[in-house]
C-alpha positions in Angstrom: 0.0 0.0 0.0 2.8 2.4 0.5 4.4 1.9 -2.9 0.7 3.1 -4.5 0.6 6.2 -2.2 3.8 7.5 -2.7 3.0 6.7 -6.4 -0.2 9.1 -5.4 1.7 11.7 -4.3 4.7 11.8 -7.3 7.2 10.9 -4.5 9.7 7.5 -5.0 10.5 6.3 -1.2 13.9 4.9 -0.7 14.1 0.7 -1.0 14.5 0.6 2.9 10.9 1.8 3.7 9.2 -0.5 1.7 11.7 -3.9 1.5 11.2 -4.6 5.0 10.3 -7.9 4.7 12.4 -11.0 3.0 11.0 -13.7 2.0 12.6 -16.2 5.0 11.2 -14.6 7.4 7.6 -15.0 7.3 7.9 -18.6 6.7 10.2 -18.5 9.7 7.6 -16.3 11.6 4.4 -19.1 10.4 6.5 -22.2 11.5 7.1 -20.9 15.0 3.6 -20.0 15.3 2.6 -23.1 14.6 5.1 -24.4 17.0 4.4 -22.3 19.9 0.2 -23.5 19.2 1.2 -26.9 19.1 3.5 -26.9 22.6 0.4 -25.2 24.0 -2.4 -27.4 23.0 -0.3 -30.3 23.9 -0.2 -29.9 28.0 -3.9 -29.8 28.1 -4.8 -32.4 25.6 -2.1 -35.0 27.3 -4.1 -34.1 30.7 -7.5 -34.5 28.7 -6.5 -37.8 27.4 -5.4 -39.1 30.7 -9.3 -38.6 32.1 -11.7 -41.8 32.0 -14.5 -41.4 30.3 -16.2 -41.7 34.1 -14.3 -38.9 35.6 -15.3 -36.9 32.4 -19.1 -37.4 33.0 -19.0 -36.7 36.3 -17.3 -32.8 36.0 -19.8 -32.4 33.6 
């Protein structure tokens, strides 16, 4: 969106305003995301999975 404003305004922005992101690091960025969800979810679903099916019915 900046590229098409400056464009607007008859101004050309220096490459260091508008290359600030490579294309490594968002991937990198995504995959520790996913990560970071994943460790989460896994404490509570280990717990959840330890629970009978008896014990679950009777929190309920």
């Amino acid at each position: 969106m900046l590229p098409r404003m400056a464009a607007g305004a008859d101004i050309t922005l220096p490459r260091y305003m508008t290359d600030v992101w490579h294309a490594p690091l968002p991937a990198v960025l995504a995959f520790a995301g996913v990560v970071i969800a994943v460790l989460g979810a896994l404490v509570p679903a280990r717990r959840a999975a330890r629970l009978s099916v008896a014990e679950v019915l009777r929190n309920e």
